[in-house]
N, C-alpha and C positions, 0 to 999 in steps of 0.2 A: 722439880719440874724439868729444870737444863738439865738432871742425869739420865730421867727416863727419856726425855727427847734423844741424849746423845746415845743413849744404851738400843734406842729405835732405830737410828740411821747408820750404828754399826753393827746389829743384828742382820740390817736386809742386806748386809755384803754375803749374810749366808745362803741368801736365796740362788744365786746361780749354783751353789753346790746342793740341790735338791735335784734329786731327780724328777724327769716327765714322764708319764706314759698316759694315755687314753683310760685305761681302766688295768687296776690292780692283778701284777700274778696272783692267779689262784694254783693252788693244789686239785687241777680237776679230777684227779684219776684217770686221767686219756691222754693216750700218744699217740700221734699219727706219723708213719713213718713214709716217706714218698722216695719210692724207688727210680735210677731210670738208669739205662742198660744203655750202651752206643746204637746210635740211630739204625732203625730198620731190623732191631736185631730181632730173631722170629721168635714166637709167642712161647713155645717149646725152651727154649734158652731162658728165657726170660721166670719161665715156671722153676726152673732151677735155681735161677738168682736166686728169687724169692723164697723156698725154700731154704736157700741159706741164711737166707734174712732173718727166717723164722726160727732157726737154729741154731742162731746170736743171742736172741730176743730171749728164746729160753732160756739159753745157758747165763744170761745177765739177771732175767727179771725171774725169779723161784715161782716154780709153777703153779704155786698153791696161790700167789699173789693175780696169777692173771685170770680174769674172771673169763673175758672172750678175745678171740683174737684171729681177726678176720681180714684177709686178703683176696684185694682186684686185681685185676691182671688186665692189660690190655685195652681197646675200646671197639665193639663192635662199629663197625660204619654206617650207620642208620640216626635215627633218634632218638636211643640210648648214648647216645655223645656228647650228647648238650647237657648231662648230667652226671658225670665224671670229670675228673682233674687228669684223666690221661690222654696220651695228644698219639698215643700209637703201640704198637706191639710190644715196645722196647720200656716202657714206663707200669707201673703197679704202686699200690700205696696198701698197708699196713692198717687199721683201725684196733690200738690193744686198747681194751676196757680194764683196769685197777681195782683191786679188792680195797675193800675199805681197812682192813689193818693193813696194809703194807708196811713194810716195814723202811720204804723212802720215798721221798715224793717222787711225783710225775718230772719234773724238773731234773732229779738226780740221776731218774732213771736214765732222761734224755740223753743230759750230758753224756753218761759212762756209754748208750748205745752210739752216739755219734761218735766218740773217739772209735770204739771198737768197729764199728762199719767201714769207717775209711781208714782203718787201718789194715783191715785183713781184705778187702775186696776195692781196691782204690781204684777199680776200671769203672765202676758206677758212682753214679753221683746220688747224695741222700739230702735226704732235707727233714728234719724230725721238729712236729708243734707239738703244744702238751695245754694248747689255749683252750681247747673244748668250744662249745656252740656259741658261749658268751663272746668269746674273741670273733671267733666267725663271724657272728652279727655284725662286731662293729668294725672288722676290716670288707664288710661285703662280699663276704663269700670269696675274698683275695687268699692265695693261701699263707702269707707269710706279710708280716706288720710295716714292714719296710716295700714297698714298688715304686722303682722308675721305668717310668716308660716313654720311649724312644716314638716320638711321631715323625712321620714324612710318607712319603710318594712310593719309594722306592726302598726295598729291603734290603739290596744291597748295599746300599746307602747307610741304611739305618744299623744294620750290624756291626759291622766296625767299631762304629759309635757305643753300640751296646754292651761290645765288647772289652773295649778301654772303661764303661763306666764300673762293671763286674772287674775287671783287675783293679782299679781303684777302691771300690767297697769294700774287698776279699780284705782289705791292707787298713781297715778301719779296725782298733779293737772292739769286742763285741760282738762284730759282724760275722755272722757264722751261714752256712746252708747259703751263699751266694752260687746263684745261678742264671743263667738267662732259658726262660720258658721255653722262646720261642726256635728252636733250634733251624738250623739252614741246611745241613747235610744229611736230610734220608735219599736214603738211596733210591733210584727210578730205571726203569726201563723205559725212554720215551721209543715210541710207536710212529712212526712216519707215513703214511696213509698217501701213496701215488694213486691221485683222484682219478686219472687218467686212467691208469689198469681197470681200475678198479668199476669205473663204469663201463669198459670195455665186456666187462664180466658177469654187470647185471648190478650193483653192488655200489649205493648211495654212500654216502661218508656219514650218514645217521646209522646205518641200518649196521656199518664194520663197526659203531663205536659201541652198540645193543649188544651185539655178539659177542665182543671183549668183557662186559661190565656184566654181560649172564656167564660169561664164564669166569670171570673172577670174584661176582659179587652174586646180581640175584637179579632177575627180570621184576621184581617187585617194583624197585629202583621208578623203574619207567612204564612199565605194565602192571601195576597192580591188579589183582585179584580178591575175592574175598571166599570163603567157606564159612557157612553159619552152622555150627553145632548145637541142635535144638535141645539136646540130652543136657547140657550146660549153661547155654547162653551165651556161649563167649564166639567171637566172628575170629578166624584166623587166614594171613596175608597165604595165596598162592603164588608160586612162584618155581620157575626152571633157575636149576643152579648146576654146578658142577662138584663132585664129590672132591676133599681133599684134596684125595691123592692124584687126582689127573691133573693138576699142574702143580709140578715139582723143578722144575728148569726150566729156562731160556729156551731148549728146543723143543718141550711139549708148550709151552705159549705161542710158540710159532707153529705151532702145527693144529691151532684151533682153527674147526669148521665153520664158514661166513654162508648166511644164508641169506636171500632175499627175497620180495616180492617177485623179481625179474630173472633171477638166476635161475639156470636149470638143474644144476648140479651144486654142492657144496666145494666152496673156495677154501685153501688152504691160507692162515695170514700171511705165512711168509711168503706169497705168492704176487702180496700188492703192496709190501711195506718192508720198511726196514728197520733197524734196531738199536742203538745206541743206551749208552750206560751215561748216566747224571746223575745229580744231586737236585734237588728241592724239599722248599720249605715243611717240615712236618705238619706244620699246622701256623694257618693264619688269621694272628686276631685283629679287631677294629676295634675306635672307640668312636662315634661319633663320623661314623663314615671312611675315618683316618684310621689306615695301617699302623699297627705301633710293637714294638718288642718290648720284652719286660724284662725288668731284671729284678728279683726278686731276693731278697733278706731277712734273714729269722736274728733273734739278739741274746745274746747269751752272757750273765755273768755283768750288764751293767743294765741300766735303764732307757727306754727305745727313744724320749727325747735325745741325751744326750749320744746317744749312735747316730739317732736320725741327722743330727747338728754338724758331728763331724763328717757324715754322707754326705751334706749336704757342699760344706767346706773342702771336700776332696772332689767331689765333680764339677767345682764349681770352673775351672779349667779346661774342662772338656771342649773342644772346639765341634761347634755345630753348622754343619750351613745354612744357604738360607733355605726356609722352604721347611725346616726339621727344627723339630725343640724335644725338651727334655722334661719333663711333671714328674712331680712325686703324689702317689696316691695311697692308697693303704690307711693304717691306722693312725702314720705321719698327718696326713692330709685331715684326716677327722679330728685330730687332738688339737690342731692348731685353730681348727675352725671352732671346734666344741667348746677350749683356752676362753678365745675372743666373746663369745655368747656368755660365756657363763662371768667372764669377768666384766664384761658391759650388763650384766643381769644384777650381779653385785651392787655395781656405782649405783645404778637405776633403784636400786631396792635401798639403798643405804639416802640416797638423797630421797626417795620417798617419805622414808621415815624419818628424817629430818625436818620434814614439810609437814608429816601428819600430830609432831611435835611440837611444830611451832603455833597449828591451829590449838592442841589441847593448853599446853602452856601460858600461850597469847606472848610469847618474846622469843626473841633469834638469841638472845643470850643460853637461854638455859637449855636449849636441845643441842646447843655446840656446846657447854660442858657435856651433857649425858653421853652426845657422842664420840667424847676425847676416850672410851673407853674401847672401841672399836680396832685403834689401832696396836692397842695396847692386846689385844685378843690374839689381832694377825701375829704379834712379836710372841706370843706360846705358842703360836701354829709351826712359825716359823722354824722354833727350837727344839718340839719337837719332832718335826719331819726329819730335820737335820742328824738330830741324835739318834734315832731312830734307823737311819736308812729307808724311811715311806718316801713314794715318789707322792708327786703331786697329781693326780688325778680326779676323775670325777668324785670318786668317794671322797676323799680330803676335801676336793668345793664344799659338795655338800656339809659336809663338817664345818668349813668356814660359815657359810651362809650360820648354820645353829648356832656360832659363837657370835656372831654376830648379835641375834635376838638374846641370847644369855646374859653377854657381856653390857649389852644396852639395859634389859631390865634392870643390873643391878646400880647402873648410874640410875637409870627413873626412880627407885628407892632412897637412895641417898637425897638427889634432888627433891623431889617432892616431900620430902618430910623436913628437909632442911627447907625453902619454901613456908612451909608452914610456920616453923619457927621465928623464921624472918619475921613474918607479917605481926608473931605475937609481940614484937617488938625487941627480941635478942639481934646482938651484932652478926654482921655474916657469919664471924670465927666462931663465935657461941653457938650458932645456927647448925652450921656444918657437923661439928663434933658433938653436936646432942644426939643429929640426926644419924651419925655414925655409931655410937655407942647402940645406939637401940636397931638398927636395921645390921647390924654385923652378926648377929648370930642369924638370922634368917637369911645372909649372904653366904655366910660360911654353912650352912646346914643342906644349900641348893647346890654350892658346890662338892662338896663333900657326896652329896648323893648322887651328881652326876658322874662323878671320879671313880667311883665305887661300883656304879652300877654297869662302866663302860668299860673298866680294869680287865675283867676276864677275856674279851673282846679284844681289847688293845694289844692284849700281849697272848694270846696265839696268833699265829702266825699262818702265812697262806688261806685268808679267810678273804672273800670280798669287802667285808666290811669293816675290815682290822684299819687300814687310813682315816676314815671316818672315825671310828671311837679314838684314835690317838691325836687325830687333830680338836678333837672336841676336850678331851681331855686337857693338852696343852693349853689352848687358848680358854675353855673356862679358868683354870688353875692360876694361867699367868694376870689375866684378867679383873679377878676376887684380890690374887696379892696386889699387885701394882694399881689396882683401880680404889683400892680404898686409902690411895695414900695421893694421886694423881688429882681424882675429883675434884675432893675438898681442897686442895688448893688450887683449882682452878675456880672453885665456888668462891674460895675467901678471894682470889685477886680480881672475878669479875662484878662481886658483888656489894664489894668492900664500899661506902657513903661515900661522896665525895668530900674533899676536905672543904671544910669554909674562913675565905680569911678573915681575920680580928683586925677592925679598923682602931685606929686609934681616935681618941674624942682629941 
């Protein structure tokens, strides 16, 4: 009993060298490749990148392996932008679909297209997942496992700040595809509208800003229209726009015509305004009211707890002021809170059945033997995640939870049959070892066909449910060994008569 206690409390030093993550790499067969080009860069540029991209992609992944492989470009400025990951002309992303024989995973592929993308084209930034919809779920639609995001008032503010956190992450091992979303330098033409002229002229400061946004966008915007097509049924937006090619430069945007209620003739803009060259934000996100920058981390080559752990540990220096804080959100944020649930669902489930043993048995003795065998489960969970390389994730819980109920029935066998023996009037020791002789092959026979039946599982690899069979495998295995030798001497020490002393006449 002192070995397997001591062989317990220096087994769980293995537990910090387990990995975490949320939920198991799979082998999805999908890569998603997210391109993005320096700020503002035009849409035309941008189709060339990506063509290059595409001609990476082939020359890496043999074409007979890619099933489909499809590229966005860009984001229109409407309604279709609230469902794209791109923030502007300069950004595209990649969707390759995998043939089922390939001949390497999604993972390998990744790797070899990351190195080769930033190596031949270093002026763009890439970010490649290979999670598929399952990871999507459970980072919410984030595109990469790892987000810190930078809250406060002010963005100037807040970049800096987001900026030292990305040079710190970039310096984590693991940490790969560091970027911050939210960029600050696309390029503008701010527009200076002298109210003054300009009423002079006929010409409201609503009515010059119509005129700009139908010639660079669409009078939809602010005027919408509709056309009902009865031949189909479908309703389509009307709208004045401006072709292409009539604003190509600074001096044909100055030369758009301003019309108004009031005015008699068409205004030329450069007539009431002036023009300067800036920087602003590409795009700005909120969470909760609050402005915030992302910084965003994909993980490669170790497991995303212990990335997240050292992320954590390197930002933790960062100076914020007041008014601004720093959150991690992502699949970080869900694992830690999913951890907490599932291993307070545990205790909860384990001292249940501690309580629903004490009502069947009628004593607190014999459900604290049957449950001496629980921990002896977690200690093959433990060694095989270890030996293995499995992180610890949801499928592993789940695994724990079945060893649990495994490793417990085979104590309630032992117990209850030893129990019986007892009551026919054998010593504890006589009790134990009867009840052991006869319930050991229907021990070994439950294990034996869990090991067997979970073996093919355990050992392919990249499957969701390869942690689960390895942790159930371990902890029943360790469980059957150690539990039929742990038990019974917990039975003969708590069971054993009391001694009675011999008086003397």
């Amino acid at each position: 009993l002192a070995l397997v206690i001591g062989l317990f409390v220096a087994s769980s030093g293995l537990y910090p060298f387990i990995g975490q993550e949320l939920f198991p790499q799979v082998d999805s067969g999908q890569i998603t490749v997210r391109v993005r080009g320096s700020s503002g860069l035009r849409i035309e540029r941008t189709e060339d990148l990506v063509a290059g991209v595409e001609e990476m992609v082939r020359g890496i992944i043999p074409g007979r392996e890619i099933v489909r492989l499809i590229s966005n470009l860009g984001v229109l400025l409407d309604w279709p932008a609230a469902y794209t990951p791109n923030s502007g002309p300069m950004d595209a992303f990649l969707n390759i679909q995998l043939s089922d024989d390939r001949s390497r995973s999604s993972q390998e592929y990744a790797r070899a297209l990351r190195a080769e993308l930033t190596r031949k084209l270093p002026g763009a930034e890439f970010a490649i997942d290979t999670g598929g919809l399952i990871t999507a779920a459970l980072n919410f639609g984030l595109p990469s496992p790892i987000n810190i995001q930078v809250e406060g008032r002010s963005l100037e503010v807040s970049y800096p700040i987001a900026e030292e956190i990305r040079r710190r992450v970039a310096a984590v091992p693991g940490a790969v595809d560091v970027r911050i979303q939210q960029r600050q330098d696309f390029p503008q033409i701010k527009v200076n509208v002298d109210r003054v002229k300009a009423a002079y002229l006929g010409l409201t400061n609503e009515e010059v800003v119509k005129n700009v946004v139908t010639a660079l966008n669409s009078s939809v915007n602010f005027a919408p229209s509709f056309w009902f097509d009865h031949r189909n049924g479908n309703h389509y937006f009307l709208g004045a726009q401006y072709g292409e090619e009539a604003i190509q430069d600074l001096d044909t945007l100055k030369n758009i015509p301003l019309t108004g209620a009031s005015n008699g003739s068409p205004v030329l803009l450069r007539n009431i305004a002036t023009f300067e060259r800036a920087v602003a934000p590409a795009e700005v996100s909120h969470v909760n009211i609050t402005r915030v920058i992302d910084v965003y981390a994909n993980v490669d080559g170790r497991d995303i707890g212990s990335v997240a752990a050292d992320v954590e540990r390197a930002i933790a220096g960062v100076e914020v002021p007041p008014g601004y804080a720093v959150r991690t959100r992502g699949e970080v944020a869900s694992m830690k809170e999913s951890f907490a649930d599932m291993g307070f669902g545990l205790i909860l489930a384990v001292s249940l059945l501690y309580l629903v043993m004490v009502v069947q048995f009628r004593s607190f003795r014999d459900p604290l033997i049957i449950m001496a065998a629980v921990p002896l489960g977690l200690l093959g969970v433990i060694w095989i995640l270890w030996g293995t390389g499995t992180t610890l994730n949801i499928q592993s819980f789940m695994g724990i939870i079945m060893v649990v109920g495994i490793a417990v029935s085979y104590s309630v066998l032992l117990v209850d049959l030893a129990n019986r023996r007892l009551a026919e009037g054998m010593s504890a020791r006589e009790a134990v070892e009867s009840a052991g002789r006869v319930r050991l092959r229907p021990i070994l026979m439950t294990t034996l066909a869990a090991v067997l039946a979970l073996a093919p599982l355990a050992l392919t690899p990249g499957q969701a449910t390869t942690p689960l069979a390895r942790a159930v495998i371990g902890g029943v295995a360790v469980s059957m060994m150690l539990g039929l030798f742990t038990v019974p001497v917990l039975y003969t020490y708590l069971k054993r008569a009391p001694r009675v002393r011999e008086t003397q006449a």
